[in-house]
N, C-alpha and C positions, 0 to 999 in steps of 0.2 A: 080276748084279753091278751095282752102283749107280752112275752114271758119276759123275764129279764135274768139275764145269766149274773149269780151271785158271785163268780167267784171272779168274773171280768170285771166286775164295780168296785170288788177287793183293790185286781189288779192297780187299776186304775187307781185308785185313794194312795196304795204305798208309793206310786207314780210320782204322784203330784206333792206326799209329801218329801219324799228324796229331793224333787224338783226346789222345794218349799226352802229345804232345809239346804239345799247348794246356792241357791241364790241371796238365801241371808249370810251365807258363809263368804259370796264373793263379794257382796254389799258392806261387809264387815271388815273384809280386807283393804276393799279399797279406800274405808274410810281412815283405818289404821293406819294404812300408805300414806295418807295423804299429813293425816297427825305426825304422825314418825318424822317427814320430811320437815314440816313447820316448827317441830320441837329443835333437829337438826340446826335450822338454821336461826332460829330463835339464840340458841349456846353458843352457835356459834359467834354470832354478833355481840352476846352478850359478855364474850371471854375476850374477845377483841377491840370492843368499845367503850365497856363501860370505864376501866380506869383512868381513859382520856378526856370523859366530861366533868368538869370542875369548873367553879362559877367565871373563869377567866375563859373557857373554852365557850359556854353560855353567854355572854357578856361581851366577849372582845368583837372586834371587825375582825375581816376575811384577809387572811397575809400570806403573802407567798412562801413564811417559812412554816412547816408544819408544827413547833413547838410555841408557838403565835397565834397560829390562827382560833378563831374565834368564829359563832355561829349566830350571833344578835342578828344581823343585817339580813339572816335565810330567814330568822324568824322573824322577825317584824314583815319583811316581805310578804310571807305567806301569811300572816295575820291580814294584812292587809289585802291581798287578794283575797280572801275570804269574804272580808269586809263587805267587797264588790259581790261576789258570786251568790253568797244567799241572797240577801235580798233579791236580786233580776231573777235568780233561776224562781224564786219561789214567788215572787207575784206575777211573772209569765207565766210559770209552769203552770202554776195552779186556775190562774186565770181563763188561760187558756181549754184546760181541762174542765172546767166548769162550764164555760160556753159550748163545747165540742159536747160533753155531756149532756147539757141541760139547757140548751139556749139553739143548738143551732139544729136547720132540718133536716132530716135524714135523707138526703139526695144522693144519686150517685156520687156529684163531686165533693160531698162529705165520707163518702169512704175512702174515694183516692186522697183525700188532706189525713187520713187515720192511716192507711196502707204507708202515705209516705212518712209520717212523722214514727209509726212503727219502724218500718225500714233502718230510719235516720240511725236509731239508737244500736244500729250492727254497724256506722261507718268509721273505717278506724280513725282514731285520735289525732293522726298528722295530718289527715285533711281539713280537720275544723283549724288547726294549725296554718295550712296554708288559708283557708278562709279568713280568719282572722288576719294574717296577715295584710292579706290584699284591704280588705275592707276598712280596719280600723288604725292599721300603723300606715301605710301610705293614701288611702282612698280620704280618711278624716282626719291623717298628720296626727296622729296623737304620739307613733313613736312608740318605744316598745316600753310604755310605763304599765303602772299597774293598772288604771283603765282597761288599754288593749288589752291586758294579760287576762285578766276578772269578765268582761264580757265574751272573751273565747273561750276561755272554761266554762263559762254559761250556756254557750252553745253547744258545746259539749254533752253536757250533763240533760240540757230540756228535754230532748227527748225522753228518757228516762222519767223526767219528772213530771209528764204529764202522760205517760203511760201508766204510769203507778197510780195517778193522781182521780186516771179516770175509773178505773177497777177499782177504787177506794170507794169511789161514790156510786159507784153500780153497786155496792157491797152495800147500801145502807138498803134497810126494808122499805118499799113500797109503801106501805101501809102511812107511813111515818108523814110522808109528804101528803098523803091524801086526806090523813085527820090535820091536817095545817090546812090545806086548802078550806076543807069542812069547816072548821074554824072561823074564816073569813082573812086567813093572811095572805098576803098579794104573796107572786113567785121571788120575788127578790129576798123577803122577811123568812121564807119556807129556806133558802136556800142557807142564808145568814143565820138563823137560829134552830135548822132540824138539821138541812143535808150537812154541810159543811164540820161542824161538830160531829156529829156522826162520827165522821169519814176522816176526820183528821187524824186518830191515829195511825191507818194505812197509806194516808197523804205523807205521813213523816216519816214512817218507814222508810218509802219510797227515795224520799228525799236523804235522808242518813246514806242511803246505799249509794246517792247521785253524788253526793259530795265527800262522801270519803274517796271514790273513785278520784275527783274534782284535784284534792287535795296531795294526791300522789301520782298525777300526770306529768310529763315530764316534755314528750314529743311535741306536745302543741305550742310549748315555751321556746325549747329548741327552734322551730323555725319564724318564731315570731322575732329572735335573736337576744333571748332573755339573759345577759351576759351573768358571770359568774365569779367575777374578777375582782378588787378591789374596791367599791362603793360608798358611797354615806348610808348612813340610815336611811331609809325612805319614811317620809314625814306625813303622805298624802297620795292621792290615788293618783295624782300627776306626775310622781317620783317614778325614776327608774328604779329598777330594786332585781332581788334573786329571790328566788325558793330554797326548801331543804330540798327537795327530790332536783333540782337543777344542782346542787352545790353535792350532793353523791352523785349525781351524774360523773361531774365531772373531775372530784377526786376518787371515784375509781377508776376512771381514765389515766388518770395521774400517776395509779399506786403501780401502775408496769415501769413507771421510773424511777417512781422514791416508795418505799415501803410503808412508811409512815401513811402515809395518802390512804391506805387502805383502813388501817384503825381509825385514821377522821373518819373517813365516811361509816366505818360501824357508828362509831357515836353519834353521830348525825342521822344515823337509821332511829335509832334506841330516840333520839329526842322528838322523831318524823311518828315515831308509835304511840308515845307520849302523848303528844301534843292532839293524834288523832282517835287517841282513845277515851280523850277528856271530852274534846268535843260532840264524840259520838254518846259520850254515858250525862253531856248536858239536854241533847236531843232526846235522847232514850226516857230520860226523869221525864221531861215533858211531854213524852208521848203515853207513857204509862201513867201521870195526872188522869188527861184527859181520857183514857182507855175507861179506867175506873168510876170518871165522872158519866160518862156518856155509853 
């Protein structure tokens, strides 16, 4: 029989919880860090911005004086890229992810198509940027409208939306599709009324995280040449238009000349938070629905 020294088992136990109790203390820290800094600059925008948004700041067009300018024409833009981006990301993404999952054979050139489209979602931002560029604003002339702008944030974001899309549906039980089959329903009907439900609340997760990203990109507008300037409204996805996160781009640029420049763009932060925290708690309702249903 093997003896076992008691007081080295001690040892060891006040070891691991010293160890225990240092690593929740640095876990703890760095989460504080991280709070601390976003409370920081949360005040800070909020002391800087807030008193500049009034319905004439909301409402007006983009003017070169900063007691004028106005921020309708970044929102309506961005509404409308939006427009574009859900829908394509979300019946690619998910499309795609339901085939890759459930449709297609497991070959090796089905893991290089998973390896690559994983990979995808590490390539920075300005290359989907020049991608789009090439492809949609001179390759199919469309020009830097909101089109272009909506299907390169789409490419953007895919990746992500069918990596999430397909660990959603590996996440549904087994069991679930096999009492369908037992049943007598073909793979289409299992797919459309067990998998799918299922798995749509961590499909939408996925998807909230791809489009808030989507909505506060900035680099792939840049070299698509998303101007920033004076504009109409954009009426249609054929319109040329701006964003909020192109119109802070480019009055913080501005504010090392005119001071002003810099309280627009807090306020234009403050409306960019807004507007992405509505859309995110419309997504969220819907996904907690179906959480509960399913």
């Amino acid at each position: 029989m093997k003896y076992i020294d008691a007081e080295k088992v001690k040892s060891n136990m006040v070891i691991r919880l010293m160890l225990n109790k240092l690593l929740q203390s640095v876990f703890l820290l760095a989460t504080l860090f991280g709070l601390i800094v976003l409370a920081v600059l949360i005040i800070r925008i909020l002391s800087e911005g807030l008193s500049y948004i009034d319905f004439n700041f909301l409402t007006g067009k983009l003017s070169t004086n900063p007691e004028r300018a106005g921020i309708m024409g970044a929102i309506l833009g961005t509404l409308w890229l939006m427009a574009v981006v859900v829908p394509v990301t979300m019946f690619l993404g998910i499309g795609t992810a339901i085939y890759n999952e459930l449709y297609a054979s497991k070959s090796r050139f089905q893991q290089v198509i998973q390896t690559n489209i994983a990979n995808l979602a590490g390539v920075p931002s300005i290359v989907y940027g020049i991608l789009g560029m090439t492809i949609f604003v001179r390759a199919l002339g469309f020009g830097n409208v909101v089109l272009a702008g909506g299907l390169t944030m789409s490419l953007l974001i895919l990746p992500i939306v069918i990596v999430s899309s397909q660990e959603a549906i590996r996440a549904v039980p087994q069991h679930l599709s096999e009492a369908s089959y037992g049943l007598g329903a073909t793979k289409w009907q299992t797919v459309k009324k067990i998998i799918l439900p299922a798995a749509l609340p961590g499909i939408l997760t996925g998807t909230i995280l791809a489009l808030s990203r989507a909505i506060g990109e900035t680099a792939p507008l840049v070299v698509l040449g998303i101007p920033a300037l004076l504009l109409p409204f954009p009426g249609g996805i054929l319109d040329k238009f701006t964003v909020l996160p192109m119109q802070i781009y480019y009055w913080t640029i501005d504010s090392s000349l005119v001071d002003d420049y810099a309280y627009l763009a807090s306020a234009t932060i403050i409306v960019l938070l807004t507007m992405l925290f509505l859309l995110n708690a419309v997504a969220i309702i819907i996904r907690n629905k179906f959480q509960q249903r399913y």
